[in-house]
N, CA, C and O atoms as a CHARMM CRD file, in Angstrom:
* protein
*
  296
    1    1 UNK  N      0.84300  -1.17400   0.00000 PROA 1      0.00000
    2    1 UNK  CA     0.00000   0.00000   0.00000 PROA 1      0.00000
    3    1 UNK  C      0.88700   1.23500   0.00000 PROA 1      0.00000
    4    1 UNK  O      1.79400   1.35300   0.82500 PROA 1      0.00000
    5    2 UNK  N      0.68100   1.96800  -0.73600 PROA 2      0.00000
    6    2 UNK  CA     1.46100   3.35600  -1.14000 PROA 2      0.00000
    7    2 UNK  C      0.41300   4.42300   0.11800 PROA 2      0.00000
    8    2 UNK  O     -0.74000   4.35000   0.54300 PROA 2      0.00000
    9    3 UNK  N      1.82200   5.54300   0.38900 PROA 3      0.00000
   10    3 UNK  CA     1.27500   6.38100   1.58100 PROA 3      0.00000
   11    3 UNK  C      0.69900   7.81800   0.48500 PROA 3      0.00000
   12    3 UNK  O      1.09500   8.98000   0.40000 PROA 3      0.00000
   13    4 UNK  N     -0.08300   7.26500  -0.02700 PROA 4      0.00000
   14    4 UNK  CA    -0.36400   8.66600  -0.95900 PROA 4      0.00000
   15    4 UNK  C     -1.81500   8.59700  -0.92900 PROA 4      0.00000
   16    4 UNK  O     -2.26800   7.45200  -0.93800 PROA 4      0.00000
   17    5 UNK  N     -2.79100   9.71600  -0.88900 PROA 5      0.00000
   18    5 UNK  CA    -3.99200   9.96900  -1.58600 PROA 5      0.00000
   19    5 UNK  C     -4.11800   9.94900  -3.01900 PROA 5      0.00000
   20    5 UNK  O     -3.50500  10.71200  -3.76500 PROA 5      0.00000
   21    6 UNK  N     -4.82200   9.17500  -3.34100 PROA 6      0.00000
   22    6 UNK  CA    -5.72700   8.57300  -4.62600 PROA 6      0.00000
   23    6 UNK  C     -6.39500  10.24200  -5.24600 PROA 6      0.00000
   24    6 UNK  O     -6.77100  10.32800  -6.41500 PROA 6      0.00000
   25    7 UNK  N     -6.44200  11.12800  -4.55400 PROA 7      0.00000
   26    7 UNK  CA    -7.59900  12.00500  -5.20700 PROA 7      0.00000
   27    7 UNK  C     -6.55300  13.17300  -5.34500 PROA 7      0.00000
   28    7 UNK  O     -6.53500  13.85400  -6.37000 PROA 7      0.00000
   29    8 UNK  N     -5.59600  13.42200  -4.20200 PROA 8      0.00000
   30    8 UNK  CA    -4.88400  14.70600  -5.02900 PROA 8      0.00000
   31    8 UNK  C     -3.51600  14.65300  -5.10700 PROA 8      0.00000
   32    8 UNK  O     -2.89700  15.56400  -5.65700 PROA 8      0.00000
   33    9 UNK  N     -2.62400  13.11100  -4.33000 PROA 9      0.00000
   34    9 UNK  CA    -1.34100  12.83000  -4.47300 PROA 9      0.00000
   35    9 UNK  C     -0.57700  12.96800  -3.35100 PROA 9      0.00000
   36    9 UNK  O      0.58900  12.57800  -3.30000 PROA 9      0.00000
   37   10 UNK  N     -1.30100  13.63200  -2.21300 PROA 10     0.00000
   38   10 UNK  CA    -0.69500  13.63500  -1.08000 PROA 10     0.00000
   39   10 UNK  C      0.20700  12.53700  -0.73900 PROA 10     0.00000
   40   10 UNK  O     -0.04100  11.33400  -0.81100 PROA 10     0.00000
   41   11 UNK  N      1.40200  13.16600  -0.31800 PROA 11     0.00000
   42   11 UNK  CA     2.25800  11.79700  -0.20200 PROA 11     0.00000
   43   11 UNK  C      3.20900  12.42500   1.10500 PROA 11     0.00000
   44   11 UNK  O      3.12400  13.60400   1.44800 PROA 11     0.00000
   45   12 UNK  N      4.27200  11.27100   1.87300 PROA 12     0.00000
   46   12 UNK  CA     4.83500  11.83400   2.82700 PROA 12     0.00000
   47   12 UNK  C      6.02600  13.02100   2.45200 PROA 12     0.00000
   48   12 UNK  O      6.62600  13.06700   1.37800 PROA 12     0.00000
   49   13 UNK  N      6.15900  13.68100   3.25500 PROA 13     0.00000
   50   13 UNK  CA     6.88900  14.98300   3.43700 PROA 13     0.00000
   51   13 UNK  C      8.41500  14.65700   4.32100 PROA 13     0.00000
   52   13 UNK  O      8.28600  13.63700   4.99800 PROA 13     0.00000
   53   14 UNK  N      9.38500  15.10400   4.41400 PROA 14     0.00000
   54   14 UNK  CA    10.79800  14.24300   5.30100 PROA 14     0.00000
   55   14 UNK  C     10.97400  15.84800   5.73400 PROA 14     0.00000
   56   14 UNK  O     10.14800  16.67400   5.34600 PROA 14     0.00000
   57   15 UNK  N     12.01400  16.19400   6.49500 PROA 15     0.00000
   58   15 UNK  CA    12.35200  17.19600   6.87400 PROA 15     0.00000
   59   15 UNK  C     13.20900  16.95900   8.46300 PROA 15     0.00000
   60   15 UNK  O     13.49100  15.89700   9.01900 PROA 15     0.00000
   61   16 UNK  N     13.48400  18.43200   8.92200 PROA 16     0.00000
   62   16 UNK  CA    14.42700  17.96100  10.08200 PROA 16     0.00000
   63   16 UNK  C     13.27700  18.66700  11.70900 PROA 16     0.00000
   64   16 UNK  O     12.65900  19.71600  11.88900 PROA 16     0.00000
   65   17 UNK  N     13.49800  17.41200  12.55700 PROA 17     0.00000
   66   17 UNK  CA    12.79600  17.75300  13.64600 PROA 17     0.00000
   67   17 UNK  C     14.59400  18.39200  14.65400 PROA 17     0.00000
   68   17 UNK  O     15.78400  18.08400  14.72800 PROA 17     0.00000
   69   18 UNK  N     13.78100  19.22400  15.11000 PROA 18     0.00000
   70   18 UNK  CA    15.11200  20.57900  16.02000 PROA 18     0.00000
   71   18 UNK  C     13.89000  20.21300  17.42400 PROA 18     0.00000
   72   18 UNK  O     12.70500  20.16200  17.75400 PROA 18     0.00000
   73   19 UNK  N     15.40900  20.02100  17.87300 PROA 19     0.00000
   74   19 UNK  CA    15.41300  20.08300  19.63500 PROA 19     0.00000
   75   19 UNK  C     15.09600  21.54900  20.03100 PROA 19     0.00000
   76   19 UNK  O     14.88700  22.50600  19.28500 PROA 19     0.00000
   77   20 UNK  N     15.10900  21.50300  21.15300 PROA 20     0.00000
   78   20 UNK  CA    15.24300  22.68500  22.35900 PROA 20     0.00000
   79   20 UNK  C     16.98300  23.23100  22.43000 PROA 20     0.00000
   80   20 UNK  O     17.36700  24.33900  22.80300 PROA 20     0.00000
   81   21 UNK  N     17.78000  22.15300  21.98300 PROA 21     0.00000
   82   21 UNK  CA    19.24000  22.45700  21.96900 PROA 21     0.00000
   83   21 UNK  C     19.76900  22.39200  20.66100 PROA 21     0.00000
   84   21 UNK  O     20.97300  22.44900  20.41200 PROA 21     0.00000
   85   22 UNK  N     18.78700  22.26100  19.75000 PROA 22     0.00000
   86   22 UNK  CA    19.25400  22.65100  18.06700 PROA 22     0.00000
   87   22 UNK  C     19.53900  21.64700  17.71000 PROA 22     0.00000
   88   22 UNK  O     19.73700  21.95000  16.53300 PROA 22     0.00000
   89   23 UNK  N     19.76300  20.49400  17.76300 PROA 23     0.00000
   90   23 UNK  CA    19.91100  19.18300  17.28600 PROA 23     0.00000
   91   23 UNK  C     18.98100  18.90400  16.12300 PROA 23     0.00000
   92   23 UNK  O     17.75200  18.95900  16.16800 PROA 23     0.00000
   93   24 UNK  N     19.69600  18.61100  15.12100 PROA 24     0.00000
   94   24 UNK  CA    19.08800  18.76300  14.00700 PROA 24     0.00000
   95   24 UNK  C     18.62800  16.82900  13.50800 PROA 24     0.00000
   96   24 UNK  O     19.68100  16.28700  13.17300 PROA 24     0.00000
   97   25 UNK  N     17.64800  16.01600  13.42800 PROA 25     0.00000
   98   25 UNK  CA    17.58700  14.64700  13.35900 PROA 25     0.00000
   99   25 UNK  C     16.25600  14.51500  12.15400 PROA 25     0.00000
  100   25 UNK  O     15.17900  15.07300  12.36000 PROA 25     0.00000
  101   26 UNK  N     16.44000  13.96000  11.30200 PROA 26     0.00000
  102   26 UNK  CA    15.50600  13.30500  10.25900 PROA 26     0.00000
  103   26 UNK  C     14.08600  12.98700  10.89600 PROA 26     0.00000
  104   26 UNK  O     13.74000  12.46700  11.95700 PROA 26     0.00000
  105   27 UNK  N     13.51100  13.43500   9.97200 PROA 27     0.00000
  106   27 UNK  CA    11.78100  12.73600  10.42100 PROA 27     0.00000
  107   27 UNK  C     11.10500  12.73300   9.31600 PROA 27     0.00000
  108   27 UNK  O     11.56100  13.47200   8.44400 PROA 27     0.00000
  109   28 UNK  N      9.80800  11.92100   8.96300 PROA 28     0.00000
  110   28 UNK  CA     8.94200  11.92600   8.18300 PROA 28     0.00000
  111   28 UNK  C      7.32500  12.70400   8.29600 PROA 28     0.00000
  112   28 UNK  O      6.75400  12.38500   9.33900 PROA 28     0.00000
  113   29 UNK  N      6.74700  13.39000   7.64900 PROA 29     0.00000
  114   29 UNK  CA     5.25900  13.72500   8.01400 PROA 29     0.00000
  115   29 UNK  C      4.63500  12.64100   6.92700 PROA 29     0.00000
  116   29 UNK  O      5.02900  12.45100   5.77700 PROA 29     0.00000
  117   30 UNK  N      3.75800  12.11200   7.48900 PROA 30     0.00000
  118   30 UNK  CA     2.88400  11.44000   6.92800 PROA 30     0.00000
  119   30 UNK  C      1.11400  11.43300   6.61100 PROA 30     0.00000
  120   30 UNK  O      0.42700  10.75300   7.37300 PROA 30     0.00000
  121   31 UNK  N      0.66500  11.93500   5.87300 PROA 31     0.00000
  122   31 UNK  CA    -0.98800  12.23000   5.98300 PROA 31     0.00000
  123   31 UNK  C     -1.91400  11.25000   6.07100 PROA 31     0.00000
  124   31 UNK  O     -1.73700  10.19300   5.46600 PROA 31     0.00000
  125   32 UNK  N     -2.98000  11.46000   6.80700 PROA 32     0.00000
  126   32 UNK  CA    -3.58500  11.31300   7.26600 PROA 32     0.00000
  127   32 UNK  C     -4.80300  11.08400   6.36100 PROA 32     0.00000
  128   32 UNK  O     -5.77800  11.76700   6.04500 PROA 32     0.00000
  129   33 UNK  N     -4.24400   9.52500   5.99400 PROA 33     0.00000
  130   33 UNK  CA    -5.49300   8.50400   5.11500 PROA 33     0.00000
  131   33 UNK  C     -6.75700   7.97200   5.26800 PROA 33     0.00000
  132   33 UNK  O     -6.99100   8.74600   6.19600 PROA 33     0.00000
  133   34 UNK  N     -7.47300   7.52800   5.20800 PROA 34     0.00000
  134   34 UNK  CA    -8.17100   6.44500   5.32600 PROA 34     0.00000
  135   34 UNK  C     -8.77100   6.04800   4.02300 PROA 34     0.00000
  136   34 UNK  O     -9.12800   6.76100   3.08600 PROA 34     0.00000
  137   35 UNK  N     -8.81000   4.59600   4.18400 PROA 35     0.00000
  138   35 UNK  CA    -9.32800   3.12800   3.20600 PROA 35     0.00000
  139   35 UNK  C    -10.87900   3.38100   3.31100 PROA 35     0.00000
  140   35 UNK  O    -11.62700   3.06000   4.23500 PROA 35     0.00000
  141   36 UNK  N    -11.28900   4.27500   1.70400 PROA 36     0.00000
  142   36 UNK  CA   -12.92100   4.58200   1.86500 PROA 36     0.00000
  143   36 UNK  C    -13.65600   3.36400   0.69200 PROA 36     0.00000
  144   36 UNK  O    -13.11100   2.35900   0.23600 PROA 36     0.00000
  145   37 UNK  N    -14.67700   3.74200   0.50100 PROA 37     0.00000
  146   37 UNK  CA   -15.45300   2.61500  -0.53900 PROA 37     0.00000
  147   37 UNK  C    -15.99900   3.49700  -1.36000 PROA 37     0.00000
  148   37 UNK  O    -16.87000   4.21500  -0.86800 PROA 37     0.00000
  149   38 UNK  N    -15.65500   3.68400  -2.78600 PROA 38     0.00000
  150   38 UNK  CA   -16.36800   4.92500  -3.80500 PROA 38     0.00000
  151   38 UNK  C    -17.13000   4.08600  -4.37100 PROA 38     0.00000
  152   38 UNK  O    -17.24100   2.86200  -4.30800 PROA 38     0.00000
  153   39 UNK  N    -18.03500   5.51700  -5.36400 PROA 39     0.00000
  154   39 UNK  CA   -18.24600   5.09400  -6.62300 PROA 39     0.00000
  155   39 UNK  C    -17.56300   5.79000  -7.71300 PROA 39     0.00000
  156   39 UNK  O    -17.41400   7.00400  -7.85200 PROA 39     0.00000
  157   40 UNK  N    -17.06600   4.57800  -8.66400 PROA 40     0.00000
  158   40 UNK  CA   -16.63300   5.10500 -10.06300 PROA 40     0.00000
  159   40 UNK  C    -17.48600   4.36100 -11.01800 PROA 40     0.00000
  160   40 UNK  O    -17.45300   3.14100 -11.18100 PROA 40     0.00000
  161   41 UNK  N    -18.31300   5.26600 -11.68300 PROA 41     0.00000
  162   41 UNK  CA   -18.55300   4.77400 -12.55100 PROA 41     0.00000
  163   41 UNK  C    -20.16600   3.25800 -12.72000 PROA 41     0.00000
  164   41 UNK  O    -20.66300   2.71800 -13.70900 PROA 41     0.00000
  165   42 UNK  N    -20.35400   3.16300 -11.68700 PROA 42     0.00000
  166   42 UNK  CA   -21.55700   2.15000 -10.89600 PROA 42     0.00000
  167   42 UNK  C    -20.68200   1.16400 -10.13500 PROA 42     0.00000
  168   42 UNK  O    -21.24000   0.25800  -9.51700 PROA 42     0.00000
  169   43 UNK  N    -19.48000   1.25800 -10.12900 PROA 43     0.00000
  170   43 UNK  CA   -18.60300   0.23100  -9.37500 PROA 43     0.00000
  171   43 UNK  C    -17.99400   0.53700  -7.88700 PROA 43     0.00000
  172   43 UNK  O    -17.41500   1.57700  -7.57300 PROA 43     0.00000
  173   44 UNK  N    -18.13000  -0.07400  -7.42600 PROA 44     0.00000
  174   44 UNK  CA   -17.63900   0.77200  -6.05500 PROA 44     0.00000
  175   44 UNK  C    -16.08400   0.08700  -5.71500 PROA 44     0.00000
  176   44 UNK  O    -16.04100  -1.13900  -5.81300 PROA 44     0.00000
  177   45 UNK  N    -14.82400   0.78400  -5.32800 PROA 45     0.00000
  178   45 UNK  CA   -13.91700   1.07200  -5.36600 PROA 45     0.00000
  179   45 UNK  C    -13.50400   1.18700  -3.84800 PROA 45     0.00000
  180   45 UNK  O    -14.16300   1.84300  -3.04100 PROA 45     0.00000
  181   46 UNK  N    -12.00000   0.27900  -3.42800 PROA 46     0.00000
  182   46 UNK  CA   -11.51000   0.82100  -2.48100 PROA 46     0.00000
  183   46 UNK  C    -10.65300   2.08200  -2.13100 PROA 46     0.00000
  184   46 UNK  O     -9.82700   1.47800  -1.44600 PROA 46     0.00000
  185   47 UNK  N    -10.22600   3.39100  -2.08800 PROA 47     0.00000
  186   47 UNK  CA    -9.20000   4.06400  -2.62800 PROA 47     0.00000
  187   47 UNK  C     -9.16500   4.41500  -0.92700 PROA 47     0.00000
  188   47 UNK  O     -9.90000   4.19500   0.03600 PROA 47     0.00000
  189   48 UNK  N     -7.54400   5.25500  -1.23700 PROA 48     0.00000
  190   48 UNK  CA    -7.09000   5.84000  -0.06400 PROA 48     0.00000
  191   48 UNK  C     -7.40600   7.58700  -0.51700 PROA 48     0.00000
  192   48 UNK  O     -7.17900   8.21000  -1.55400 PROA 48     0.00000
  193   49 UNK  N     -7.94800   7.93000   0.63200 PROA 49     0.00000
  194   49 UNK  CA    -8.23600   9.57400   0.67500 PROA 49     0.00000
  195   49 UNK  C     -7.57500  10.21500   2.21600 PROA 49     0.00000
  196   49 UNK  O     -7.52100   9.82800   3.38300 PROA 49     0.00000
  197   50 UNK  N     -7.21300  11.19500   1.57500 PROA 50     0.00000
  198   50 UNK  CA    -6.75100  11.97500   2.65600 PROA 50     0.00000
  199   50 UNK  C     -8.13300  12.85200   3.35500 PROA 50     0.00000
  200   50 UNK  O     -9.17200  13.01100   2.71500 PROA 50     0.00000
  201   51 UNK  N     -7.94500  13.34700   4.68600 PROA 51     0.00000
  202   51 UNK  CA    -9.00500  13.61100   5.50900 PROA 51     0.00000
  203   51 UNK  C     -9.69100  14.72400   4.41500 PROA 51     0.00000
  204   51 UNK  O    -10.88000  14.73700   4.09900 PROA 51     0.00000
  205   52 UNK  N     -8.60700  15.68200   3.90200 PROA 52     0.00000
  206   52 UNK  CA    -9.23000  16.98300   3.89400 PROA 52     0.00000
  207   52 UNK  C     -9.70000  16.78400   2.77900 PROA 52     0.00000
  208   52 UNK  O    -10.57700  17.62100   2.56500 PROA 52     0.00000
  209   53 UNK  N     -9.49800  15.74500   1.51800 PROA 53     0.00000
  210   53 UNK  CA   -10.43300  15.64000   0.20900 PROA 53     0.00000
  211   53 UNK  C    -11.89000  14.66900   0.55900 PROA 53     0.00000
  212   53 UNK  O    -12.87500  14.44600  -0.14500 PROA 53     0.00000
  213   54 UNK  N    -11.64600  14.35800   1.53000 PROA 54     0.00000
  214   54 UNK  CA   -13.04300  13.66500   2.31500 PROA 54     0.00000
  215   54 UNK  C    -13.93800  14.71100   2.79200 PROA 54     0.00000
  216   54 UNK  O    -15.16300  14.64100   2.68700 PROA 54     0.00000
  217   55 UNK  N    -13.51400  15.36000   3.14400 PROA 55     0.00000
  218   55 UNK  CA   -14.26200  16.64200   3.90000 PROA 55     0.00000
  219   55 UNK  C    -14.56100  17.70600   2.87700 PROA 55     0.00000
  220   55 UNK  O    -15.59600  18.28600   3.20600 PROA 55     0.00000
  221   56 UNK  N    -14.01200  18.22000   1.68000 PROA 56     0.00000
  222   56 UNK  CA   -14.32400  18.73600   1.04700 PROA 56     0.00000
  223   56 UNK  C    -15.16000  17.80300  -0.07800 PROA 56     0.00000
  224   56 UNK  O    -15.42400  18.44600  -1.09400 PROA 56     0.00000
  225   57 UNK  N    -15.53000  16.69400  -0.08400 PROA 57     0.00000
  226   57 UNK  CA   -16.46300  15.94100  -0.54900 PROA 57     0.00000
  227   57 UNK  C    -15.86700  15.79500  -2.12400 PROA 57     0.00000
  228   57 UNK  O    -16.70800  15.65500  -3.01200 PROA 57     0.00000
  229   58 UNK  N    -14.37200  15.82600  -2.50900 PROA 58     0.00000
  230   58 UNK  CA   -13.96200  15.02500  -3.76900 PROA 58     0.00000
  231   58 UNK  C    -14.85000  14.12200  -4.05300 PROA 58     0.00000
  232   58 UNK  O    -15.57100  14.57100  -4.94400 PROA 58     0.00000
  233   59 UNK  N    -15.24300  12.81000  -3.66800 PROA 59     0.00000
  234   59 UNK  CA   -15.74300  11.79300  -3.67200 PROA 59     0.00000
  235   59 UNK  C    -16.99600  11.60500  -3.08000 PROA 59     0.00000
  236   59 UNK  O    -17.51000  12.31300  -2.21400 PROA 59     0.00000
  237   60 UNK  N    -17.55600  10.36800  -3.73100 PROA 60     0.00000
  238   60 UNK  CA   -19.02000   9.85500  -3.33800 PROA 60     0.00000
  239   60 UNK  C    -18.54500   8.99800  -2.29000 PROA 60     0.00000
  240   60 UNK  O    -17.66100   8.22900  -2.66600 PROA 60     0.00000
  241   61 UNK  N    -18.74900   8.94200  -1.54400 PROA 61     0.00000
  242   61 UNK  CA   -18.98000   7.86000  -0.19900 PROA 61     0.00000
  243   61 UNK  C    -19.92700   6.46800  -0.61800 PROA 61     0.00000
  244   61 UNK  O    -20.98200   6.59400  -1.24000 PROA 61     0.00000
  245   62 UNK  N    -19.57100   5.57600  -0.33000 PROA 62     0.00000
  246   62 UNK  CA   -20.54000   4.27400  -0.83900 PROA 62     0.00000
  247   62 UNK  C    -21.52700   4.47900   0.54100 PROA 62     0.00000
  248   62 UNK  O    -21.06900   5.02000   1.54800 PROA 62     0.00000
  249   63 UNK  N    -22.90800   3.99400   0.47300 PROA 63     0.00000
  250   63 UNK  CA   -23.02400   3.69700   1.98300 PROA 63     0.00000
  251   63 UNK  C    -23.65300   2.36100   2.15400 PROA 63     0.00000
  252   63 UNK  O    -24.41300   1.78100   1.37800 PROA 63     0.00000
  253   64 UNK  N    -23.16900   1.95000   3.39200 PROA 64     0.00000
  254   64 UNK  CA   -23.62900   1.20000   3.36600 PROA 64     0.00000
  255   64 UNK  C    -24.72600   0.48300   4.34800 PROA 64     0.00000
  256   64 UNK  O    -25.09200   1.26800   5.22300 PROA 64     0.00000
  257   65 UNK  N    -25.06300  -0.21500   4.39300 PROA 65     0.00000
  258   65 UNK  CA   -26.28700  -0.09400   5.30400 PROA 65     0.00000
  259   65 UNK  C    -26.57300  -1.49200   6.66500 PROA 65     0.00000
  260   65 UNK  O    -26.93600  -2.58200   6.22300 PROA 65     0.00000
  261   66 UNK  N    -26.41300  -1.37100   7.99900 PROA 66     0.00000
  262   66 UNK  CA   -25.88500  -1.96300   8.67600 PROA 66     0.00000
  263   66 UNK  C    -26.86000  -3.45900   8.78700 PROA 66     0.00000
  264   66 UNK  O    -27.98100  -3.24100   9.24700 PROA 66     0.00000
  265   67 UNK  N    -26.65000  -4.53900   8.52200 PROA 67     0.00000
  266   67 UNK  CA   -27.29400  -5.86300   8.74100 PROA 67     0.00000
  267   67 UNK  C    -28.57000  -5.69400   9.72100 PROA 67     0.00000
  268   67 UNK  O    -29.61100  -6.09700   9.20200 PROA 67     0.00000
  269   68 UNK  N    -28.68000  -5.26300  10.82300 PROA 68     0.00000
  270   68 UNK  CA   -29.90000  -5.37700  11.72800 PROA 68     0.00000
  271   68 UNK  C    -30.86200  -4.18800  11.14700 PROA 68     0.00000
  272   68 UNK  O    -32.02200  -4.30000  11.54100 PROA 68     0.00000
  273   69 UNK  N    -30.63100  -3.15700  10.35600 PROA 69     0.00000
  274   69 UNK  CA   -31.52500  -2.41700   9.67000 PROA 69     0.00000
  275   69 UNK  C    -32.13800  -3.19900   8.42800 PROA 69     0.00000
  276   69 UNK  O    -33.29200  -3.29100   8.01000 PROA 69     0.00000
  277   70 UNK  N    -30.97500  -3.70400   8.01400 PROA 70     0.00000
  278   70 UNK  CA   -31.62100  -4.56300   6.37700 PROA 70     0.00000
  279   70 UNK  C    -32.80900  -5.46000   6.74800 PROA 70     0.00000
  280   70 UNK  O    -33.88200  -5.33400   6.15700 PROA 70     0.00000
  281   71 UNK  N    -32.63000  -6.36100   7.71500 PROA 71     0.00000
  282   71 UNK  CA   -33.55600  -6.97900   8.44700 PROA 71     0.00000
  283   71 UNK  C    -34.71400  -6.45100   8.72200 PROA 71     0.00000
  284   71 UNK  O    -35.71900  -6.85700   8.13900 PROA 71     0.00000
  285   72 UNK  N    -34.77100  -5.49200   9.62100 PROA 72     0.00000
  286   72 UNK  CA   -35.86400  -5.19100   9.92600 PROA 72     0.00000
  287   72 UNK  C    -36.73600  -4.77800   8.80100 PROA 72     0.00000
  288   72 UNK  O    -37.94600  -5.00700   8.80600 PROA 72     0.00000
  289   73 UNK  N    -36.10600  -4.15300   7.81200 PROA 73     0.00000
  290   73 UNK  CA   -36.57000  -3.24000   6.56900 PROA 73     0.00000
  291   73 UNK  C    -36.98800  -4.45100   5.71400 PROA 73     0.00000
  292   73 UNK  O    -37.45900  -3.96800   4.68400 PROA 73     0.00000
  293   74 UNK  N    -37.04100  -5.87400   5.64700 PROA 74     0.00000
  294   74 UNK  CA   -38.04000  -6.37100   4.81300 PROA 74     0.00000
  295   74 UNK  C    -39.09500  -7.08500   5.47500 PROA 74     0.00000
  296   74 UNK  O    -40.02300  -7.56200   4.82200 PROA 74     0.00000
């Protein structure tokens, strides 16, 4: 699994984390994914989205509908 968003490419960032005494040491930023269920096309799709193209509603959300509702509902 690749650390990137599917919708705009977000991918990790490296840079240097500094102490209180200037110590200069490697680190990674990494965003903040999650494994959603789309639709493309009438097919529904696993992709990785980052929070903020979720929230700005890039994508259709699949929904889905929880077993003890399906039940009751026929």
């Amino acid at each position: 699994m690749s650390r990137m968003c599917d919708v705009c490419g977000k991918a990790p960032i490296s840079g240097n984390k500094i102490s209180k005494s200037y110590n200069h040491t490697r680190r990674t930023w990494r965003p903040n994914l999650l494994k959603v269920k789309a639709q493309f096309g009438g097919t529904s799709k696993t992709i990785n989205v980052c929070t903020r193209c979720l929230r700005a509603g890039f994508i259709d959300k699949k929904v889905t509908v929880p077993k003890t509702e399906a039940v009751e509902a026929k």
